[in-house]
N, C-alpha and C positions, 0 to 999 in steps of 0.2 A: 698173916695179917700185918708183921710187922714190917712185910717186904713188901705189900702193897701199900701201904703209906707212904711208905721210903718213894716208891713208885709214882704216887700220887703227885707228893712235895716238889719229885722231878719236872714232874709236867706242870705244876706250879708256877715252878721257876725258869723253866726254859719250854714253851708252848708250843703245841707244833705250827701253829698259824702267831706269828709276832705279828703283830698293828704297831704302824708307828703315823708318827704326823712331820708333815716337811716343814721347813724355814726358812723363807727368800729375805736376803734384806738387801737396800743399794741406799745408798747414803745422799744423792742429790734427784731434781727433776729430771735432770739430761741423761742419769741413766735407767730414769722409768721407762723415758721414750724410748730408748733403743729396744737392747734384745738382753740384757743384763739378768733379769728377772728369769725371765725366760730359759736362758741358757744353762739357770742356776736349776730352777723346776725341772728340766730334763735330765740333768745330768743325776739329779738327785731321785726319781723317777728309777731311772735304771739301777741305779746301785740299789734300791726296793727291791725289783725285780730279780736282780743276782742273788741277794738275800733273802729272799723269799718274804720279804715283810711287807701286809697289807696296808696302802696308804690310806688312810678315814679321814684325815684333812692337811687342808695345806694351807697358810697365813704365811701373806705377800706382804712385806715392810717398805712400801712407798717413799722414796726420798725424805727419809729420815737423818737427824745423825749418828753416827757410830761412835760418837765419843763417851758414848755411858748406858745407864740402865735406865733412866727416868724415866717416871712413868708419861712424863708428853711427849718424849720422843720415840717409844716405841710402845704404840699403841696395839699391836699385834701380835706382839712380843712377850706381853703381858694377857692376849685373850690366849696366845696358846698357853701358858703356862694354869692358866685357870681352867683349861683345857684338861691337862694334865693331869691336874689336883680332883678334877670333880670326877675325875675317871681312873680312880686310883689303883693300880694295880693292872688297868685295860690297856692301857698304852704303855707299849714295851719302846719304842725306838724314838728319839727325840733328834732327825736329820736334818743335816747343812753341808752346804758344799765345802767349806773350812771354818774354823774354829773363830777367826776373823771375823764371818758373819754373825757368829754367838755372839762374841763380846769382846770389845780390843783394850781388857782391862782386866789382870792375872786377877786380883780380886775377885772382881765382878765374876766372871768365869769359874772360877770353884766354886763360888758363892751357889748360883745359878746351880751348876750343877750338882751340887749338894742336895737341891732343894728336890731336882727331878729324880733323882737316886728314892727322895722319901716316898716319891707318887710311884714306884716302879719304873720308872722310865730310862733308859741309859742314853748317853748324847754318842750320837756319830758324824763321823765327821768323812764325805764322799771323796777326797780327795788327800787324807791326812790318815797313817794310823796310830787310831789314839783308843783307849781301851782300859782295863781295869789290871793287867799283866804291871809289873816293876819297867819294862823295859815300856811300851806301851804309857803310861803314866809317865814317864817321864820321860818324852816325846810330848804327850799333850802337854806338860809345862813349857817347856821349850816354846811350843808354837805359840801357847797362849801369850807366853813374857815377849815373844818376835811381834804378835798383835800387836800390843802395850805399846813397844818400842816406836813398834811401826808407826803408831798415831804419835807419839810422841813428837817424834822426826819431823813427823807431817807439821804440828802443831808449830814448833821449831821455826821451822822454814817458811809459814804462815808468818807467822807476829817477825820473824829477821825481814820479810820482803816487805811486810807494813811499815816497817821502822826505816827501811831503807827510800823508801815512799816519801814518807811525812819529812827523812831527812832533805828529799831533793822538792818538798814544798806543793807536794802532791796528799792530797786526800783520799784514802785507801778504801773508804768504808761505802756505804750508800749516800751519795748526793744529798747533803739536807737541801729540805724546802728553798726556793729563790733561785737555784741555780740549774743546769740542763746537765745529765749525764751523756759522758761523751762516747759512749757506747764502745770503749776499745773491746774490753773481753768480747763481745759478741762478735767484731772483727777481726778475734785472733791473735789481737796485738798489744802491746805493751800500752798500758799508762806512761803518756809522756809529757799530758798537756793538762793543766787545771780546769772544773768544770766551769762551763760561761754561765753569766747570768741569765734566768729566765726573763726575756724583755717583759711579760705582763707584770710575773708573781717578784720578780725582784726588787722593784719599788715601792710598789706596796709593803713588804715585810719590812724593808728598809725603812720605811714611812715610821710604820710602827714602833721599831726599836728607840728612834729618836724620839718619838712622841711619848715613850714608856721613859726614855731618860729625862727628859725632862720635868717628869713626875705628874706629868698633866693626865695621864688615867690610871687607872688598877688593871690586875692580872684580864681579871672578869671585864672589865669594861674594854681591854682591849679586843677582846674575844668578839667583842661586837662592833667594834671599829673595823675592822679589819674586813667581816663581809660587808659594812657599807660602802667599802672602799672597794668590793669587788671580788677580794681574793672567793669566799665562796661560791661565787659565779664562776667563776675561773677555773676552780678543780672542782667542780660541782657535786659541791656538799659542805655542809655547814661547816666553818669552822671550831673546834672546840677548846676547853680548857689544857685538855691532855697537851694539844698541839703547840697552844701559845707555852705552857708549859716547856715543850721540848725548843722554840725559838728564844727562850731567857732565860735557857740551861744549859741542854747535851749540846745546842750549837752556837751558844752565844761565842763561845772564842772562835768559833770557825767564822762565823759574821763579820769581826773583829778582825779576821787575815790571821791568825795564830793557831797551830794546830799541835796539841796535845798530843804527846806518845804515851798512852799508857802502859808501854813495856820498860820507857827508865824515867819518866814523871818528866820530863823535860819539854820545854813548847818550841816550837821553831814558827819562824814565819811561811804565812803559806802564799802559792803562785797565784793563789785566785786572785778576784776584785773584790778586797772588802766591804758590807755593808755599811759601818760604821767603823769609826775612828777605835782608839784603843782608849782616850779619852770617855767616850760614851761608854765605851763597855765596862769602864772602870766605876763610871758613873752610875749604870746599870747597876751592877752589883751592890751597891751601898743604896740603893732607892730598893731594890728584894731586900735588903738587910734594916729595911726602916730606918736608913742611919739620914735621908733624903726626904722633908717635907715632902706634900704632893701639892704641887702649885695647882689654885683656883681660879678657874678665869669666868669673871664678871666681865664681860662687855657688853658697856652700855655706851658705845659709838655708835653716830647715827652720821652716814658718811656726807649729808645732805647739808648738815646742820655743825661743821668742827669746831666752834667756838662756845657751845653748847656749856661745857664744864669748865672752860677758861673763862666767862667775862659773866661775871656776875651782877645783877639788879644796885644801882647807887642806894636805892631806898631802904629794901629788907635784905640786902646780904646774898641774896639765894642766885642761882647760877641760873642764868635764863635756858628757857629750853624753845624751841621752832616748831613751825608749824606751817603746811601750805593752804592754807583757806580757798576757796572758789570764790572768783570775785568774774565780771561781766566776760571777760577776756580770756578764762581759763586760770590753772592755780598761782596763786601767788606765795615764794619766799617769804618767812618774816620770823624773826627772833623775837622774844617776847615773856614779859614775866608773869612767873603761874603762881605767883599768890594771890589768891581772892583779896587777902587783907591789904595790898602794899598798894599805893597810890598811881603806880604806874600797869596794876593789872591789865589787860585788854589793850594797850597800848602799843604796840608794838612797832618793830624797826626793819626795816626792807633790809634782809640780807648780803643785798650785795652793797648796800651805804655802809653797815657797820663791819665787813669784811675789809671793802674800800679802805677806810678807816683804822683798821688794824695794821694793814701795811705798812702804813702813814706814822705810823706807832713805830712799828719796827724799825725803819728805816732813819728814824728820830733816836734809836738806842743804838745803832751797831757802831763797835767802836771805830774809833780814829786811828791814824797811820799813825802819828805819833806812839800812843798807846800800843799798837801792836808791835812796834818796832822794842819799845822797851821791856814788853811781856817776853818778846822774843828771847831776850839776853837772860834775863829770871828765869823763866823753863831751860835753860839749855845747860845751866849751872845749876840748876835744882836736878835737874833728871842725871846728868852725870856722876853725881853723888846717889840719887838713887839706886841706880842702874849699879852702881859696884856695892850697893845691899844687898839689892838681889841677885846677883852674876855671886857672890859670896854664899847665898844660902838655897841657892840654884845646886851648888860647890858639893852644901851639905846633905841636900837629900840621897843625890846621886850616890854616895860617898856610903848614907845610909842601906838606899838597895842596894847596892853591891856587897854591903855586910849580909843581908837578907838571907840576898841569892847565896852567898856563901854558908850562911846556914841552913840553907833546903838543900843541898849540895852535903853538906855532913850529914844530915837527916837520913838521904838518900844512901849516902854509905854506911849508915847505923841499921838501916836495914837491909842493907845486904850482908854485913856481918852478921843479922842476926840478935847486935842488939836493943832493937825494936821489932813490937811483933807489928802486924800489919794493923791492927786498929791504933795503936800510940804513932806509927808513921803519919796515916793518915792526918788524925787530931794534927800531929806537929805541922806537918806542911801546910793543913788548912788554916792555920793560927797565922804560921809567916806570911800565907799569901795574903791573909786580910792583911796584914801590918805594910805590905809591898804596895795592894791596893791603895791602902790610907794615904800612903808618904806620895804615889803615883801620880796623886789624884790633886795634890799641893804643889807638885812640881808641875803638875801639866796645867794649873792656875799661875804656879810664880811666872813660866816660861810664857806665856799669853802678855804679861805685863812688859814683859822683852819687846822692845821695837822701835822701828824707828823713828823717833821723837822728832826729828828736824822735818821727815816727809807729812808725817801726822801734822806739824803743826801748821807747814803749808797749806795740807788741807782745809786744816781748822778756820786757815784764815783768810782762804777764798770761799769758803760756807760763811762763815758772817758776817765780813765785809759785802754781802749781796745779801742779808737776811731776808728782806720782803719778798725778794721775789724769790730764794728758795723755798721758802714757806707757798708760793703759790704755786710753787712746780711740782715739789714731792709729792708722792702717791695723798690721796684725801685720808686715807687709814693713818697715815702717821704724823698728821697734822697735833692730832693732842697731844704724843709724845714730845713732841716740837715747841708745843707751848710751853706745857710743864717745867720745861729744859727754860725758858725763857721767865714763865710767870708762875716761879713756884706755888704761889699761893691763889692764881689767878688776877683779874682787873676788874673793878667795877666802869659801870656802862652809863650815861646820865644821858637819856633825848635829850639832844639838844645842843650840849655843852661837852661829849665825848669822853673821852677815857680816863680816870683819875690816877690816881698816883700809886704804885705799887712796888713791892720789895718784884726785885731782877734778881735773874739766873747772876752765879758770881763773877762770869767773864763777864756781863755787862755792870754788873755791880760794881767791880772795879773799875772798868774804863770811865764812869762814871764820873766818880772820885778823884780820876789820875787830873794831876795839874793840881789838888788843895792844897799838898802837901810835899816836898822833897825828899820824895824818895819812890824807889820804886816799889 
């Protein structure tokens, strides 16, 4: 009896029919298509066959990664093992063509097979011998820690050839949005050239970014700017939050021309054409950080009628507004005041008289050669003195980021030493780069204030020594700017008797004046 049990337990443990289940895995698409898969099932196929072990299934691991166990990357990997487990003690043989295809991670790999040990199951390996012997064991360590390595290397040589990338101003990764990938890998060939912009979608997202820095919409409201402007016509599907999301995040510095290494935190500039300035992008950043009003724009220009909110009614104060009435001939122009109550109601002024008439105005305040001559010498000794304020504290901000960047630069080797861990790194760096952003964003307003004052003022002074008729040349949209600039508070309007008296813009304010009093 007690040597038929002994007997029994044999056949228990070692059956005369093994069942086992195979395991294919290839780690990309390009080697689904081939014969990779394939080559691995036959090869594995026969060594059953030599063994005498019946195969019950097989689970193909489709262009997967091989860098780990997770469960979204190896979805097959995970039904055999449940395979395993629900068939515990029925499944003797758990085969692959090397250890490699198990798992290229010594952990993971005991772990694993730990687990198939508890369902009955022993791992073999068609091309490797590995086994339960001392000598056997430790061979499968061997291969398992050569896996490890092997990816390791891999890994290595990956993120060295990225870095080597971003250093020559190239972009290693997928094409964000705007621009056209230049298909090298699929030809074989090296990255050597930055991707071009896409002519449709690159103006558009461009469009966007400025409109977002200026603060004139929200995340959400861009979301919907964007397909009125096309783009989801264009890649036909709506655009979403995720998306505008990932255009004033993961690629706002690539837009910018800057490309991030995230293997030593450092940015270099990149070969592409940037969307945006580095300006805007700095600007961008502090309008996500709320630190940037969101400008509202009321426009109430009506481009028919520009003197609308500049000339106001002599009787009630109120800014006359226009109107084309039908009369015998077809419509007629006419300015006109819209208080029921004010004695001039109904009354109105043919447009182009009190337009006429504006000019007539203007051309009565631009100043004199005298007066510009002497404005000229006062600006030229006032900005001289200014200009070494700012060329001084121009001096200090630079002065300031260059401390910055030298402390993201020790940060950087506090964690490489180890004494920071990788959350206190981060924190630190993203601390500095706001404070780099802040000082950036003062320098790139003081340096705006930098210019040439002698060509500017040329400018200035063939613009309003011609006042009237620049006013009737510029675009009709910028005509109220134009006045404001002229009639801070506007002018009232009297039928009849014309324009009354009104506080001036202060270059006309002055020229005014010039000649009461000696001095300049």
């Amino acid at each position: 009896m007690q040597a038929s049990l002994s007997f029994n337990q044999h056949l228990y443990i070692f059956p005369m029919s093994m069942k086992g289940i195979i395991y294919t895995r290839v780690s990309s698409d390009e080697q689904v298509k081939g014969t990779s898969l394939e080559f691995q099932e036959d090869l594995c196929r026969k060594y059953c066959e030599q063994q005498d072990i019946e195969v019950v299934e097989i689970f193909r691991e489709e262009g997967e990664s091989a860098k780990d166990l997770s469960l979204n990357n190896r979805k097959k990997f995970l039904a055999a093992l449940e395979f395993c487990r629900k068939r515990k003690h029925q499944i003797h043989a758990f085969i692959v063509l090397r250890v490699d295809r198990f798992a290229r991670n010594t952990e993971d790999h005991f772990a694993v097979r730990k687990i198939l040990l508890e369902y009955g199951t022993t791992l073999h390996s068609v091309t490797e011998p590995i086994g339960n012997k001392p000598a056997e064991k430790f061979i499968e360590t061997v291969l398992a820690g050569a896996a490890e390595y092997d990816n390791a290397i891999r890994k290595q040589r990956c993120s060295d050839g990225m870095s080597q990338k971003i250093n020559q101003g190239l972009y290693p990764w997928k094409t964000p949005l705007g621009y056209v990938c230049n298909n090298s890998k699929k030809r074989g060939e090296k990255k050597t050239q930055p991707d071009p912009p896409d002519e449709k979608i690159f103006p558009i997202v461009q469009r966007g970014l400025k409109h977002y820095a200026q603060g004139l919409c929200t995340q959400v409201e861009l979301v919907k700017l964007l397909d009125s402007w096309g783009l989801g016509a264009i890649r036909g599907r709506k655009t979403t939050i995720q998306l505008v999301d990932r255009i004033l995040g993961k690629y706002l510095k690539f837009y910018a021309g800057i490309l991030e290494n995230p293997f030593t935190g450092e940015d270099k500039n990149g070969l592409h054409i940037p969307m945006i300035s580095k300006e805007e992008y700095y600007r961008i950043i502090l309008v996500k950080q709320g630190k940037v009003k969101r400008a509202v724009k009321h426009d109430r220009y009506n481009p028919l009628f520009p003197l609308r909110r500049t000339v106001f009614c002599f009787s009630c104060k109120r800014f006359l507004t226009g109107s084309t009435p039908r009369g015998r001939n077809g419509h007629h122009a006419y300015y006109h005041c819209h208080n029921k109550n004010c004695d001039m109601y109904g009354k109105g002024i043919r447009k182009n008289l009190l337009e006429q008439e504006f000019m007539a105005f203007l051309s009565d305040i631009k100043p004199k050669a005298a007066f510009l001559s002497a404005f000229r010498a006062v600006i030229l000794d006032v900005w001289k003195e200014n200009d070494k304020l700012l060329d001084d504290q121009i001096k200090q901000y630079e002065k300031q980021i260059a401390n910055l960047e030298g402390k993201k630069k020790i940060a950087r080797d506090m964690r490489e030493e180890g004494s920071y861990t990788k959350e206190e790194f981060l924190e630190r760096k993203a601390e500095l780069e706001n404070e780099i952003t802040a000082i950036k964003i003062s320098l790139s307003e003081m340096k705006i204030d930098q210019f040439d004052i002698e060509a500017a003022y040329d400018y200035a002074v063939s613009f309003i020594s011609d006042i009237e008729r620049q006013w009737f040349d510029i675009p009709a949209r910028l005509r109220p700017r134009f006045q404001k600039l002229v009639l801070p508070d506007g002018i009232s309007y009297e039928r009849g008797k014309g324009f009354g008296t009104a506080r001036l813009g202060y270059i006309f304010e002055v020229n005014k004046r010039f000649g009461e009093v000696e001095s300049q």
